[in-house]
C-alpha positions as a LaTeX table, in Angstrom:
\begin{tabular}{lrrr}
\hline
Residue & $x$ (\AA) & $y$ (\AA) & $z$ (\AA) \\
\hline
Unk1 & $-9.57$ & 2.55 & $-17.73$ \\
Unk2 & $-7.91$ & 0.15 & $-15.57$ \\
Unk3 & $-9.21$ & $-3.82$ & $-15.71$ \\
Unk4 & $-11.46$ & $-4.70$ & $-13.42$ \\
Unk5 & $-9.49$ & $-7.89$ & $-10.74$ \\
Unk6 & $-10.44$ & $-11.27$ & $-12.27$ \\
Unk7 & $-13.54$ & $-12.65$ & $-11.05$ \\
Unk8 & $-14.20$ & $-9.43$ & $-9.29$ \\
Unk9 & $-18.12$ & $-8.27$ & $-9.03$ \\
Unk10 & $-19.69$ & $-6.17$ & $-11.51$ \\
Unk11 & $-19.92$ & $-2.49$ & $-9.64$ \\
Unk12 & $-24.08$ & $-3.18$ & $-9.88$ \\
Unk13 & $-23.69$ & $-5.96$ & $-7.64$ \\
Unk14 & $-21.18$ & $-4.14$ & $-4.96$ \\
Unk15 & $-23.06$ & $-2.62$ & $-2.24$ \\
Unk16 & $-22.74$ & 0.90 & $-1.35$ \\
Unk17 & $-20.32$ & 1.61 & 1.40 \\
Unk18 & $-21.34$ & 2.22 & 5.00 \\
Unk19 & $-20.62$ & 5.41 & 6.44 \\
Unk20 & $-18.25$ & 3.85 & 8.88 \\
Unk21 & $-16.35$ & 2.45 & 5.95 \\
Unk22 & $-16.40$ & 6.04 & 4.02 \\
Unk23 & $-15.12$ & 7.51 & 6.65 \\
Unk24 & $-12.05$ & 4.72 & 7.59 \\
Unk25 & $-11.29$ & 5.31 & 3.93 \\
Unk26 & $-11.11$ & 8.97 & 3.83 \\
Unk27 & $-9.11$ & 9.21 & 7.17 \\
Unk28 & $-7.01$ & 6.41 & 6.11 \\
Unk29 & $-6.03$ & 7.95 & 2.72 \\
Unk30 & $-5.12$ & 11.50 & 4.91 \\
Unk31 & $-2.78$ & 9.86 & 6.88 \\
Unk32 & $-0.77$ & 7.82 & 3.91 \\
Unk33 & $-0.56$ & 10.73 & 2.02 \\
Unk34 & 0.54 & 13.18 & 4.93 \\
Unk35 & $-2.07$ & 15.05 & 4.98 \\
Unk36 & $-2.59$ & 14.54 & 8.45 \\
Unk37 & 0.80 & 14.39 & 9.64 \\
Unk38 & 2.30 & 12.04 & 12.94 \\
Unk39 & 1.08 & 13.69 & 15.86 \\
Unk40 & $-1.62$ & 15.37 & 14.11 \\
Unk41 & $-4.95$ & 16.14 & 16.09 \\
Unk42 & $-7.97$ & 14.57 & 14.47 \\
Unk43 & $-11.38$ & 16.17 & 15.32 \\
Unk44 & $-14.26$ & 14.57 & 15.27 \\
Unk45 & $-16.57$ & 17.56 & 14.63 \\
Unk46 & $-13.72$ & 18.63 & 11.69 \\
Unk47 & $-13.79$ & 15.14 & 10.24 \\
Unk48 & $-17.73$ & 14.97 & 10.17 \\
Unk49 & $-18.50$ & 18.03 & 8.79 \\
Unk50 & $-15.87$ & 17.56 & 6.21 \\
Unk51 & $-17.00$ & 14.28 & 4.95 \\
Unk52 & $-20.89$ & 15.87 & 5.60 \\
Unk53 & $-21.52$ & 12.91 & 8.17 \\
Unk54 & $-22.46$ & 12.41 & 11.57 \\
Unk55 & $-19.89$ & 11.92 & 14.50 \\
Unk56 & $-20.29$ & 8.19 & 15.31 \\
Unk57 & $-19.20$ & 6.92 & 12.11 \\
Unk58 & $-15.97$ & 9.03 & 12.37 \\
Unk59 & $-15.60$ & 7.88 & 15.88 \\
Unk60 & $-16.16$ & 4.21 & 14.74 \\
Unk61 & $-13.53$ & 4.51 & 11.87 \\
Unk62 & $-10.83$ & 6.47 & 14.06 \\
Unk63 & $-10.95$ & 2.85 & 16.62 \\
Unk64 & $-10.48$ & 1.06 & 13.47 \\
Unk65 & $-7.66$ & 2.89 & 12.15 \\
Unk66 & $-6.17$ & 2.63 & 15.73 \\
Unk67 & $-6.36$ & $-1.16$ & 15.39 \\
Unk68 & $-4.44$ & $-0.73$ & 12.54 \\
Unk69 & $-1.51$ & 1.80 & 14.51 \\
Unk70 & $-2.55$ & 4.77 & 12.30 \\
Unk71 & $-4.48$ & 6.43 & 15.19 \\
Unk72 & $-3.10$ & 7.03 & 18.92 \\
Unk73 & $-6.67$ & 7.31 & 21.03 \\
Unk74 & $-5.84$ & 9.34 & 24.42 \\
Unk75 & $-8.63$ & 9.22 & 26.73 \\
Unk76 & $-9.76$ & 12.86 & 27.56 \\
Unk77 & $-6.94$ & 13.84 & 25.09 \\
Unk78 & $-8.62$ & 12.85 & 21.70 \\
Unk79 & $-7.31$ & 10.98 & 18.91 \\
Unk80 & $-3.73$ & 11.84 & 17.15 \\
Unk81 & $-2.09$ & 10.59 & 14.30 \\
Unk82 & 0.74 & 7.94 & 15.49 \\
Unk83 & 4.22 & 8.06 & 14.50 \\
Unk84 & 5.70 & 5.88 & 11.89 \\
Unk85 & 6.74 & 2.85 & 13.84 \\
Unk86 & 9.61 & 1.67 & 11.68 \\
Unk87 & 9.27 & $-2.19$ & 13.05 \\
Unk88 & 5.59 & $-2.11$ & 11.90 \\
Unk89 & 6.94 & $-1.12$ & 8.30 \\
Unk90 & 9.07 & $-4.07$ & 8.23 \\
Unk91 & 7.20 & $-6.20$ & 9.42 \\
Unk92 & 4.06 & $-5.63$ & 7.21 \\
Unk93 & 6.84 & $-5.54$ & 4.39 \\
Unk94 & 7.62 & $-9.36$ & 5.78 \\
Unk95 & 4.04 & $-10.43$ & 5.37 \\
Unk96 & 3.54 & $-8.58$ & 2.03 \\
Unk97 & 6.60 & $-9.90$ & 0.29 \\
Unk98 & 5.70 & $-13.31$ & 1.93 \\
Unk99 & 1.89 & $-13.54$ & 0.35 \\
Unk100 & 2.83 & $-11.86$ & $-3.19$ \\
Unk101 & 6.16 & $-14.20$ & $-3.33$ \\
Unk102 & 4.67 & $-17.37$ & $-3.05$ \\
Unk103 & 1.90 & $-16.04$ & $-5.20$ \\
Unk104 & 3.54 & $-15.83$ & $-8.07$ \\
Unk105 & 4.09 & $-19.58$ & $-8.99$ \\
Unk106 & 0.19 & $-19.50$ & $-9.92$ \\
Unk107 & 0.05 & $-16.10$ & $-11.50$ \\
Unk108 & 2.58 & $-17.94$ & $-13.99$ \\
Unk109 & 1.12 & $-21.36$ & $-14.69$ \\
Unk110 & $-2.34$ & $-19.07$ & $-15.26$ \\
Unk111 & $-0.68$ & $-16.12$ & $-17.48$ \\
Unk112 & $-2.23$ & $-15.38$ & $-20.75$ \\
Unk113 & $-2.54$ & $-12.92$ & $-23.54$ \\
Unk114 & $-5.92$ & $-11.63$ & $-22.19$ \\
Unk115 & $-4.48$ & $-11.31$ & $-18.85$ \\
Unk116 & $-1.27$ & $-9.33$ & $-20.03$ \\
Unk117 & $-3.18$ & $-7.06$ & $-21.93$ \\
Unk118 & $-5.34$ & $-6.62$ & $-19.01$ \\
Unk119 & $-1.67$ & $-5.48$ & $-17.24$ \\
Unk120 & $-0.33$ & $-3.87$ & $-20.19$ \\
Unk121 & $-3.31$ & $-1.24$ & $-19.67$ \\
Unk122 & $-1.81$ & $-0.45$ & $-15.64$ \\
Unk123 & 1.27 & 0.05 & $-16.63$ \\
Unk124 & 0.86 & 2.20 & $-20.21$ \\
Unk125 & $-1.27$ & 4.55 & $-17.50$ \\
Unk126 & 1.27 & 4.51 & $-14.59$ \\
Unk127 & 3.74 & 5.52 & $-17.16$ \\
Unk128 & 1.98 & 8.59 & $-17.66$ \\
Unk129 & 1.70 & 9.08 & $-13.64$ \\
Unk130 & 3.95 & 12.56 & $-12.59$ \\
Unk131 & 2.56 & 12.55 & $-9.09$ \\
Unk132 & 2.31 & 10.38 & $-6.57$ \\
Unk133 & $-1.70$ & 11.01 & $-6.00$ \\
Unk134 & $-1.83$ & 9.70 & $-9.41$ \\
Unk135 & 0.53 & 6.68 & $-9.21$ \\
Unk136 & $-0.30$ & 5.14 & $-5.61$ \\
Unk137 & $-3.96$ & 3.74 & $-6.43$ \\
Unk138 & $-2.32$ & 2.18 & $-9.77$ \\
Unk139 & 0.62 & 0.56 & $-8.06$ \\
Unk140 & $-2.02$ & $-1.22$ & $-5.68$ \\
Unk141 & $-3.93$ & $-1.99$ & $-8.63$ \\
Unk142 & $-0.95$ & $-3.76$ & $-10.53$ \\
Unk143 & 0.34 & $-5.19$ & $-6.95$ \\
Unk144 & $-3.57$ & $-6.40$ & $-6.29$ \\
Unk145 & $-3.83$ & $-7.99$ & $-10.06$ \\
Unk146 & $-0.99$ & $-10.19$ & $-9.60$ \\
Unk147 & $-2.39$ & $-11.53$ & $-6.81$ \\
Unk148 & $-5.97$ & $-11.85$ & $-8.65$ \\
Unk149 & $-4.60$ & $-13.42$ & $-11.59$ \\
Unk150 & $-2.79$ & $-16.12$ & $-9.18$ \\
Unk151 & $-6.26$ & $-16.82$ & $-7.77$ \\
Unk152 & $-5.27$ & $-15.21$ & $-4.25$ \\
Unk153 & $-6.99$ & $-12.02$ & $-4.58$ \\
Unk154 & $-8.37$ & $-12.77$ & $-0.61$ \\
Unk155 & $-5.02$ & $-12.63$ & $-0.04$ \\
Unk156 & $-5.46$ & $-8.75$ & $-0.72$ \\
Unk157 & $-7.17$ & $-7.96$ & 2.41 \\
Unk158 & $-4.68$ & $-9.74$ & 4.85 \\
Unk159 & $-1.57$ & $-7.46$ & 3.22 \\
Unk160 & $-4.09$ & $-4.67$ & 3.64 \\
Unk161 & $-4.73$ & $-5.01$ & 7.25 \\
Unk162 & $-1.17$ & $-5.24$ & 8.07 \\
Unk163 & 0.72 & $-2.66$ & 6.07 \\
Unk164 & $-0.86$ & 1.04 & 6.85 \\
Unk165 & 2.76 & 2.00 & 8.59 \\
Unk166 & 4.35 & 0.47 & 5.83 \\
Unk167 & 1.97 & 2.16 & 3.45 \\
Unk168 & 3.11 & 6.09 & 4.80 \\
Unk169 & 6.52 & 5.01 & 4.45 \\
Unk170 & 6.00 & 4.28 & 0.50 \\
Unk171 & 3.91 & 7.29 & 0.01 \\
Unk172 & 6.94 & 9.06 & 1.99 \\
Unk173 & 9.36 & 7.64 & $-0.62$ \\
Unk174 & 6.84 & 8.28 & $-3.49$ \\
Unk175 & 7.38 & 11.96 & $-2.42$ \\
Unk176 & 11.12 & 12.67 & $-3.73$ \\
Unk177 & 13.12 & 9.84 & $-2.19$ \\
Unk178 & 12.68 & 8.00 & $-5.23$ \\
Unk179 & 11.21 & 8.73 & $-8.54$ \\
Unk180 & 7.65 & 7.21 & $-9.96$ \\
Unk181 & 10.04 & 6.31 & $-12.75$ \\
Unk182 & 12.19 & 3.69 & $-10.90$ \\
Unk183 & 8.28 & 1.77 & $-9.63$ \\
Unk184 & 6.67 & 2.03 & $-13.10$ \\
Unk185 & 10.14 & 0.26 & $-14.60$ \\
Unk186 & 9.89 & $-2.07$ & $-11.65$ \\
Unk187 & 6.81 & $-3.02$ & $-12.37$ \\
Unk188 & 7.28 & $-3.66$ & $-15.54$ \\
Unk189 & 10.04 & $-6.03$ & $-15.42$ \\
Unk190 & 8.50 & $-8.52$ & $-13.08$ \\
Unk191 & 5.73 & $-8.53$ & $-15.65$ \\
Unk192 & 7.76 & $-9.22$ & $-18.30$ \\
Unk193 & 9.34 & $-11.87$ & $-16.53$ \\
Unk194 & 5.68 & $-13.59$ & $-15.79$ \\
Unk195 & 4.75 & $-13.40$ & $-19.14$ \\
Unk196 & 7.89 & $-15.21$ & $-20.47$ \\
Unk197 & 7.04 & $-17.88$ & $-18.54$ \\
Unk198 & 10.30 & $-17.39$ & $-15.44$ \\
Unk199 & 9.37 & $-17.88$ & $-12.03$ \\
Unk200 & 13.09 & $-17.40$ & $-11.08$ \\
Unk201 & 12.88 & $-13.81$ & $-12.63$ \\
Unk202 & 9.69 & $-12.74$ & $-11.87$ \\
Unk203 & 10.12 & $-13.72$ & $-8.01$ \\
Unk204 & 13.72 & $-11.87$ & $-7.93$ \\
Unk205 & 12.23 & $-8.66$ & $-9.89$ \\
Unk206 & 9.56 & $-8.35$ & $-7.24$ \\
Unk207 & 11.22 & $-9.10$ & $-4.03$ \\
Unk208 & 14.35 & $-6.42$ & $-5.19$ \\
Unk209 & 10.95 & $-3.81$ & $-6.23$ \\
Unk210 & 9.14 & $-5.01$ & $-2.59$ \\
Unk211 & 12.36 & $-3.69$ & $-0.59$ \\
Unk212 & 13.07 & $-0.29$ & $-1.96$ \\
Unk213 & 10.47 & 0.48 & 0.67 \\
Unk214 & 13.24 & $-0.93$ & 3.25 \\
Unk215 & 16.06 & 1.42 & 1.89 \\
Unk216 & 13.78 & 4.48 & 1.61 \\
Unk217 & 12.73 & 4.19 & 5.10 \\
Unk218 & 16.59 & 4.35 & 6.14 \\
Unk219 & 16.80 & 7.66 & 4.39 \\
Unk220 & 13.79 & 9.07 & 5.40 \\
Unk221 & 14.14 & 8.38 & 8.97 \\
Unk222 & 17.50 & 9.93 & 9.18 \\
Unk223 & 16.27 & 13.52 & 7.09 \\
Unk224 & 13.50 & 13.52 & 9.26 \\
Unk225 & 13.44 & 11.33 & 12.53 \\
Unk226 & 10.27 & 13.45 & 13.99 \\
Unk227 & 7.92 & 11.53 & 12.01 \\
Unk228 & 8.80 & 8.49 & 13.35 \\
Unk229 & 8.75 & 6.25 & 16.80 \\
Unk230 & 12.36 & 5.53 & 18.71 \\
Unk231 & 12.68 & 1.97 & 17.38 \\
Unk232 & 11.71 & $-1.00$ & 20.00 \\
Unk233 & 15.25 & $-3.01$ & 19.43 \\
Unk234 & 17.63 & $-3.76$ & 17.13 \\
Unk235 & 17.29 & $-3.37$ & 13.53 \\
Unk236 & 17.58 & $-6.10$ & 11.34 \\
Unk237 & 16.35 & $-6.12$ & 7.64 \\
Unk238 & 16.66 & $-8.11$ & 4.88 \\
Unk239 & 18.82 & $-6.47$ & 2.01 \\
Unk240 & 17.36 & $-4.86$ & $-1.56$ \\
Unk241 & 18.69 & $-8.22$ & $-3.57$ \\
Unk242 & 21.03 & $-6.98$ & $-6.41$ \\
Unk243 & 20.03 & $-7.39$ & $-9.88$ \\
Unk244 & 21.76 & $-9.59$ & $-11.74$ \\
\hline
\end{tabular}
């Protein structure tokens, strides 16, 4: 089983979700995975009876989720599934590279035997991941980790809030853009390079691993442009660093 974030609550003292925040989760995981596709019609009356709860909570979490951009709300038209706005991906890719960066200079100085084993145990299970249902949750968990072990696991919640475009377009490249391989053997090199003590490293092996999600957009937006909004203005991006 996958560790537990350091200093993270013991599940007895986590209270039980609300049924607003069941619900957000639930609709929130359909539209990552596709599952509810852009431009998809979401029902209130389907969503409740399928997550066996009543309509306002399902209302509640579909104006979250459009806070977010997931969710288009049309008055007297219902609530749709947005598009993939590509400038939301980068720039939620800006933030998260940003926080989990700067991050690591503390997830060094802190690393330890305990906590690589701890790490060790994501990764040995992500390398037996052959779908992306299975990998997803664990790349959060290693991504989440880092930041736990750096003392910044708050930090979480900010990248969360911001990256639900950004998240679709991973889940998107997940799905045969690029293999689970190539993020598993990401992941494990800017470990490696934590545990051996090199900042340099480690920060270059995770901002090269955070932009894949910059190159897979490009290809996914030209094999299928439908999913995705006209972009507001000219694209600029930073580049996928080469490895040395």
């Amino acid at each position: 089983m996958a560790p537990s974030l350091p200093g993270e609550p013991t599940p007895s003292a986590v209270r039980p979700p609300s049924n607003r925040e069941l619900a957000y989760e639930h609709i929130r995981e359909l539209i990552v995975r596709g599952d509810e596709p852009p431009g998809a019609l979401l029902s209130e009356n389907d969503l409740a009876l399928r997550l066996d709860l009543s309509r306002t909570p399902v209302r509640e979490a579909l104006l979250l989720l459009a806070q977010e951009g997931l969710v288009d709300v049309r008055p007297q038209r219902g609530s749709y599934v947005s598009l993939i706005d590509p400038d939301m991906v980068r720039q939620a890719q800006f933030i998260r590279e940003a926080i989990e960066i700067a991050s690591l200079e503390a997830c060094v100085a802190k690393w330890n035997p305990e906590l690589g084993a701890g790490v060790e145990e994501i990764l040995a299970a992500q390398d037996d991941c052959s779908t992306p249902e299975e990998f997803y949750p664990l790349d959060e968990l290693f991504h989440r980790t880092l930041l736990g072990i750096a003392g910044h696991e708050f930090a979480w919640s900010a990248v969360q809030s911001a990256k639900g475009h950004l998240d679709r377009a991973r889940y998107l490249g997940l799905s045969g853009y690029r293999s689970i391989a190539d993020y598993a053997a990401d992941h494990r090199r800017v470990h490696e390079a934590v545990a051996s003590g090199s900042l340099d490293a480690a920060q270059a092996e995770l901002r090269s691993h955070l932009r894949f999600v910059l190159d897979d957009l490009d290809q996914i937006q030209a094999a299928r442009p439908e999913l995705f909004r006209v972009p507001r203005g000219p694209e600029r991006r930073p580049a996928r660093p080469a490895r040395r």
